[in-house]
C-alpha positions in Angstrom: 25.9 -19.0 -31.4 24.8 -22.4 -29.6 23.7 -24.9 -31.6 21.4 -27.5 -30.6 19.9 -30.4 -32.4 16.4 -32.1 -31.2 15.4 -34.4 -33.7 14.8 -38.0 -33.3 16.9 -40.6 -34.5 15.5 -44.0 -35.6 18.2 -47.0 -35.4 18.2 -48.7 -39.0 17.1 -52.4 -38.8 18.9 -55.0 -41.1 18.4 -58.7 -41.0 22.1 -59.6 -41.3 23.5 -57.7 -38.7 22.3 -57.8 -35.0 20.0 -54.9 -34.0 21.5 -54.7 -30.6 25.2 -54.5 -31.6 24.1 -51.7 -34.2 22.8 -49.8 -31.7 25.3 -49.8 -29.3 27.3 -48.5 -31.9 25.5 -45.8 -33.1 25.3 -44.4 -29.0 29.2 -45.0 -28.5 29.6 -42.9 -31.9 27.5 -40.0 -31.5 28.5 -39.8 -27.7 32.2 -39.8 -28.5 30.9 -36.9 -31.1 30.2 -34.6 -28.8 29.0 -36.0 -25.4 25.4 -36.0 -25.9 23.2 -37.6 -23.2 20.8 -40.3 -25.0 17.5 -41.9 -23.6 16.0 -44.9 -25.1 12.1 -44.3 -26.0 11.1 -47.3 -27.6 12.7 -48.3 -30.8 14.0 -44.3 -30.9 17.3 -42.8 -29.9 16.2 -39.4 -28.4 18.5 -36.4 -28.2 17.7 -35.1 -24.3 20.1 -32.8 -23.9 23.8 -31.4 -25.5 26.5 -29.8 -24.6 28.3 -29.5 -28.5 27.7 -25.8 -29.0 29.4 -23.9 -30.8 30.0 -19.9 -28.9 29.7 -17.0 -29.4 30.3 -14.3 -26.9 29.0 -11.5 -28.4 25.7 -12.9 -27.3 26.2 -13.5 -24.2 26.9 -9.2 -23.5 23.7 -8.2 -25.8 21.4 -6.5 -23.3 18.1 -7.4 -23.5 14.4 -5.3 -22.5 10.9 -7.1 -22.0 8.3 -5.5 -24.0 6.4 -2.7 -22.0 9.4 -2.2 -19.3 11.6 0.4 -18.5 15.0 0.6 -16.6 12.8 1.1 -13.2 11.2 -2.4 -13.8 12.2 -5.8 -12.0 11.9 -9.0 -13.8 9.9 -11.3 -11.5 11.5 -15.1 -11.5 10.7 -18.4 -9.7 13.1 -21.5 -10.2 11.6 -23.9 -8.3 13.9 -27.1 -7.5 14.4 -30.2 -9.9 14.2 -27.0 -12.8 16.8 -28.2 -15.6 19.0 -25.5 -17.1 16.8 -25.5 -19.8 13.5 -25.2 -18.0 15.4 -22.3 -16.7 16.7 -20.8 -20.6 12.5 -21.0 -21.3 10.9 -18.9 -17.6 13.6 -16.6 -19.3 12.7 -16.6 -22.3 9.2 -16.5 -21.5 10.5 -13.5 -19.4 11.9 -11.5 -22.3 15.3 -11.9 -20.7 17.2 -14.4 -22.9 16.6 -15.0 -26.5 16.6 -19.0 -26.3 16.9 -21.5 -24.1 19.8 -23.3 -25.5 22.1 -20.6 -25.6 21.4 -19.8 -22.1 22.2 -23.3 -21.4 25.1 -23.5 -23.5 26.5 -20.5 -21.8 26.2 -22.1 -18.0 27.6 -25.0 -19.2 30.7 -23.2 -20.7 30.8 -20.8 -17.7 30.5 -23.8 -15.3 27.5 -22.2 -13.8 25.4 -24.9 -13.5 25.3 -26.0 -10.3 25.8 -22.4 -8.7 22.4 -21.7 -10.0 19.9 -21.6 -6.9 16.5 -22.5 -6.3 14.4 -19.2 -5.2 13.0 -16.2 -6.0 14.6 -13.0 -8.2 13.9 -10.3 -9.1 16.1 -9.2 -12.2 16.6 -5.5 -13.2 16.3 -4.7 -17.4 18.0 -4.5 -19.2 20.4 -7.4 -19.0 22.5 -10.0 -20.6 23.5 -13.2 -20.0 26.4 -12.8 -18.7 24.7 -10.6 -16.1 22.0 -12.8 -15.5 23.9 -15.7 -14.6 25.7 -14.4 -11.6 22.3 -12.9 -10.6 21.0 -16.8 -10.3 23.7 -18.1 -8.1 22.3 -15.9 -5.2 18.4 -16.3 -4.4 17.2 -13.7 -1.9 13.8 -13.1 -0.3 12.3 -9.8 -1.4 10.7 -7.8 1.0 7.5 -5.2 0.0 7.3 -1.9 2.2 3.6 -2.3 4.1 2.4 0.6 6.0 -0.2 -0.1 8.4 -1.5 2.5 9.9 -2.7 3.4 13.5 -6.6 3.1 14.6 -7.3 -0.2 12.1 -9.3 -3.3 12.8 -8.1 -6.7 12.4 -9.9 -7.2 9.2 -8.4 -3.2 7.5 -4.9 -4.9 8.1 -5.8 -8.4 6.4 -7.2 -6.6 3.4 -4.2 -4.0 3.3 -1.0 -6.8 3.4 -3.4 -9.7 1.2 -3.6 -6.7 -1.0 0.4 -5.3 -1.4 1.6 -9.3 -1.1 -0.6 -10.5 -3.8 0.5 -7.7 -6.2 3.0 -9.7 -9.2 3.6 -12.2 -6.0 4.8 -15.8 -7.8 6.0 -16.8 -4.1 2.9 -15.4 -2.1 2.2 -17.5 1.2 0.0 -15.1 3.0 -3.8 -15.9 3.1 -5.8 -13.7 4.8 -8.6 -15.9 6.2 -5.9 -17.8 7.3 -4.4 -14.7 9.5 -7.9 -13.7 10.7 -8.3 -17.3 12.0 -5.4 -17.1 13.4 -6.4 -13.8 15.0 -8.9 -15.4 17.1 -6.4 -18.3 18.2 -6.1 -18.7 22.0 -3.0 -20.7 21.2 -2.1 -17.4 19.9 -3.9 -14.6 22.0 -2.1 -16.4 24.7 1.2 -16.1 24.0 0.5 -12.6 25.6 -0.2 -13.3 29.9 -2.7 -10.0 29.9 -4.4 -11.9 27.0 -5.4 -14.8 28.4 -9.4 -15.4 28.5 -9.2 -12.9 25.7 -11.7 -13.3 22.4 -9.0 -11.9 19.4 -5.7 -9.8 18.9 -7.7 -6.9 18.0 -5.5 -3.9 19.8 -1.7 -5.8 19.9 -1.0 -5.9 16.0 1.4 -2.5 16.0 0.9 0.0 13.7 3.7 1.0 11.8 5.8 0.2 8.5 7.2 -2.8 8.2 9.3 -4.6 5.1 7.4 -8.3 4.9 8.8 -11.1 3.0 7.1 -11.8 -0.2 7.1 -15.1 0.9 5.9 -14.4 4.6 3.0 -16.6 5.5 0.1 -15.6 7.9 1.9 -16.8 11.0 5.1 -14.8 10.1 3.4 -11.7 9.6 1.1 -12.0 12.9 4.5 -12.5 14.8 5.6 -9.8 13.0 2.8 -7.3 14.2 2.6 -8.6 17.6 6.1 -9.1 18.6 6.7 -5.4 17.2 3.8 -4.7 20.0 5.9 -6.3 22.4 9.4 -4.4 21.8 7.3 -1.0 21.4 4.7 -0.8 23.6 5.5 -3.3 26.6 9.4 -3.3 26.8 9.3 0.8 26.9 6.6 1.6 28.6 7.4 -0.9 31.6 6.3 -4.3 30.5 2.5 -3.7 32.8 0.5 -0.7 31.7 -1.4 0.4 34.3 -3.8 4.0 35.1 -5.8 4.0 37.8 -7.6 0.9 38.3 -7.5 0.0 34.4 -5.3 -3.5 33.6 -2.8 -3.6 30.9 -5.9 -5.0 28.4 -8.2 -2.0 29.7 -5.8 0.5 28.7 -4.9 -0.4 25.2 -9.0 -0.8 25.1 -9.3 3.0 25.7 -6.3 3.4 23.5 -8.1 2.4 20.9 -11.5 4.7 21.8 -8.8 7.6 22.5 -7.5 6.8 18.9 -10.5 7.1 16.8 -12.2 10.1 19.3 -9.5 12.6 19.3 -7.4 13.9 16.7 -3.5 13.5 16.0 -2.2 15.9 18.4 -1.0 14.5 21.4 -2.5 16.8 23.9 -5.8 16.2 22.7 -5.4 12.9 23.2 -4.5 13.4 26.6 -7.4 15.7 27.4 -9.8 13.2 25.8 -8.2 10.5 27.9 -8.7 12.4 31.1 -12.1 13.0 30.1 -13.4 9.0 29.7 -11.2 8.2 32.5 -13.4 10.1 34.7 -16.6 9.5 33.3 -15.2 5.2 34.0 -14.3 6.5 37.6 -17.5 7.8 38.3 -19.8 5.7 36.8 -20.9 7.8 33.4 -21.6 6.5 30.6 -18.9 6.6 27.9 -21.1 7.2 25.1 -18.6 7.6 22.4 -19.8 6.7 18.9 -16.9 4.4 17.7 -18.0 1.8 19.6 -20.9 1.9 17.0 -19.3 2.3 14.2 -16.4 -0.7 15.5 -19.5 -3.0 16.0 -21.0 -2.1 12.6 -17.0 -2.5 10.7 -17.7 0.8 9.0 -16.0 3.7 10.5 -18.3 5.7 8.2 -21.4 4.2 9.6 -23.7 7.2 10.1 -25.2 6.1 13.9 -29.2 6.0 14.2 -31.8 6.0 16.9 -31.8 2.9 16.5 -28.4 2.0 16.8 -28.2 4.1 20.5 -31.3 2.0 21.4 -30.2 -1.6 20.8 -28.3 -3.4 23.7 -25.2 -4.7 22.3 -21.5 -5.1 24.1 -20.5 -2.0 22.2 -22.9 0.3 22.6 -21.6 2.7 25.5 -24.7 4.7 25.5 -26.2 1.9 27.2 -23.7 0.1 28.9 -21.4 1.4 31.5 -18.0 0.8 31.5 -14.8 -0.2 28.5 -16.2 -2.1 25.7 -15.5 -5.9 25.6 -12.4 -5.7 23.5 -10.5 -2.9 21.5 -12.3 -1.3 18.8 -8.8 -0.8 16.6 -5.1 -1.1 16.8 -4.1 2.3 18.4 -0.8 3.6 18.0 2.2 4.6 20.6 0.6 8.7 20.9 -2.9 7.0 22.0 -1.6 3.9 24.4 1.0 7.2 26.0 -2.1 9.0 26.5 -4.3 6.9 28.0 -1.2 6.3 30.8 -0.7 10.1 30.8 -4.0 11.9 31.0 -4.3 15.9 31.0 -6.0 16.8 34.1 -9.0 19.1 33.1 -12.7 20.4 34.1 -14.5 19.3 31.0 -17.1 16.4 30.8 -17.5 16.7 26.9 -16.1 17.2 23.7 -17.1 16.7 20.1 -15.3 17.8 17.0 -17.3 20.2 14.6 -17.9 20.3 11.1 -14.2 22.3 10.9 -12.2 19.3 12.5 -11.6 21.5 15.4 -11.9 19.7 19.3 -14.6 21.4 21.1 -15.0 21.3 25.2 -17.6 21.8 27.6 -17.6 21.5 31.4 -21.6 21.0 31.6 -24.5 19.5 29.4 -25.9 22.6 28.6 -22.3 23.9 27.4 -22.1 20.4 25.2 -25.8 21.5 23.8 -24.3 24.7 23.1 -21.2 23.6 20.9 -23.5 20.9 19.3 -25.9 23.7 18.2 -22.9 26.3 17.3 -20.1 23.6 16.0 -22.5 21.1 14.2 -25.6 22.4 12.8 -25.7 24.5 9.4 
């Protein structure tokens, strides 16, 4: 197996023979021994590094498993640059992955690995030799972690959700999440989008869907990510303008996002509750759809009061007439489709009873009727 020495050796000192001449001696003969690398540290010669190993390659196939992990397990590994071989032989040893740090140097060295060896991220399946290992190191790639964000979200669900899967066993993590909700509220960035301009955040352009992130994505990358997916999905197939009666592109992915959290996930529904707030805007009704509450409050379980109908806020559309200021989520391609396809129907009101089931009625008193039947024990 390698061998390696570290100890120090002290020059001797003699008063008849020069103590300079000695010493270059003793460096020309240990170097020719085996070409050692030397460093002088005050009156000490110290060994740094060596090459005069002797090998063994039945080493260099034995396989090796961390304690705790199984053949479905990655080794996690950062090599950062100005890491020596060694400093490299250690993380793995550290790792589980190598037995010592010499021999793993003593094999790149005889393998002529050395400077095929990347700086970067790995992540190393078990169980492995060295002589796997190396060529593993002489290729660093960017792992990506599978992130599924799904539709009807706010801005700070989706921070939470990729801080959380990026920071799990994440040496290379770059994403900070008050960092992407600062970024959120940009207008360098709101206004990369022309029917954003004037707008407050990117609440209702950060697509819903799955995506593979970088590990080593920061908050920029991912917001790109999100919103430039918005832009191939949304924009580029549904015409570039969306556009339903009177509404402007921002008004429509506004009632998207009401449409997304008011009606279930069948698509008709969603069109029939659609046509429904698109003639109570029309006409001048009240919205008075409770996810604007529960938006404002960032609690989609918020149970709404009295009190919350009677306060005069931006979002309460018991009050105020019209779209809310902004989106209330991030809806997905079946809600924004809807609100730009609405079901023609008679009804003025809905609600969903306690059995999840959508529930019409074409006057008040038929509403009063389904609250009383639908809702009450």
């Amino acid at each position: 197996m390698a061998s390696y020495s570290t100890e120090k050796i002290r020059p001797q000192k003699s008063g008849k023979k020069g103590p300079i001449i000695l010493l270059g001696l003793l460096i020309l003969i240990l170097a020719l021994a085996g070409g050692t690398v030397f460093a002088l540290d005050s009156f000490n010669i110290v060994k740094i590094q060596s090459y005069s190993c002797y090998w063994d390659y039945g080493h260099a196939t034995e396989k090796l498993t961390p304690e705790g992990m199984t053949e479905q397990d990655k080794v996690p590994l950062l090599i950062e640059s100005g890491d020596t071989v060694v400093r490299i032989g250690q993380k793995l040893q550290e790792k589980g992955l190598v037995s010592s740090p010499e021999y793993f140097a003593c094999y790149v060295k005889k393998t002529s690995a050395g400077e095929k060896i990347q700086a970067g991220y790995f992540e190393l399946p078990v169980p492995i030799s060295v002589e796997q290992l190396v060529p593993l190191l002489q290729t660093a790639k960017v792992p990506s972690i599978r992130i599924t964000i799904k539709e009807g979200l706010r801005l700070d669900e989706i921070a939470d959700i990729v801080d959380a899967a990026l920071s799990e066993s994440n040496p290379i993590k770059a994403f900070n999440k008050e960092e992407f909700l600062a970024l959120t509220v940009d207008t360098t960035v709101i206004e990369n989008f022309d029917f954003m301009k004037g707008k407050s955040s990117l609440e209702g352009i950060l697509f819903p869907d799955t995506y593979d992130i970088p590990k080593n994505a920061d908050s920029k990358a991912v917001i790109d990510l999100l919103t430039s997916t918005f832009q191939r999905k949304v924009l580029n197939q549904l015409g570039g303008t969306l556009s339903v009666q009177t509404l402007s592109t921002y008004d429509v992915i506004t009632l998207a996002s009401i449409i997304e959290k008011e009606a279930g996930s069948n698509f008709e529904e969603k069109q029939m509750v659609a046509d429904i707030l698109l003639r109570r805007l029309r006409d001048g009704w009240l919205l008075q759809v409770d996810a604007t509450f529960m938006y404002e409050h960032k609690d989609w379980k918020h149970v709404i009061t009295v009190q919350d109908k009677a306060t005069n806020t931006p979002y309460n559309t018991y009050l105020r007439k019209g779209l809310p200021p902004t989106p209330i989520n991030n809806p997905g391609l079946d809600s924004i489709r809807a609100a730009l396809t609405p079901k023609s129907n008679q009804y003025w009101y809905y609600l969903h009873g306690t059995d999840g089931q959508i529930r019409y009625g074409v006057t008040y008193d038929d509403h009063l009727r389904n609250i009383s039947t639908y809702l009450r024990p």
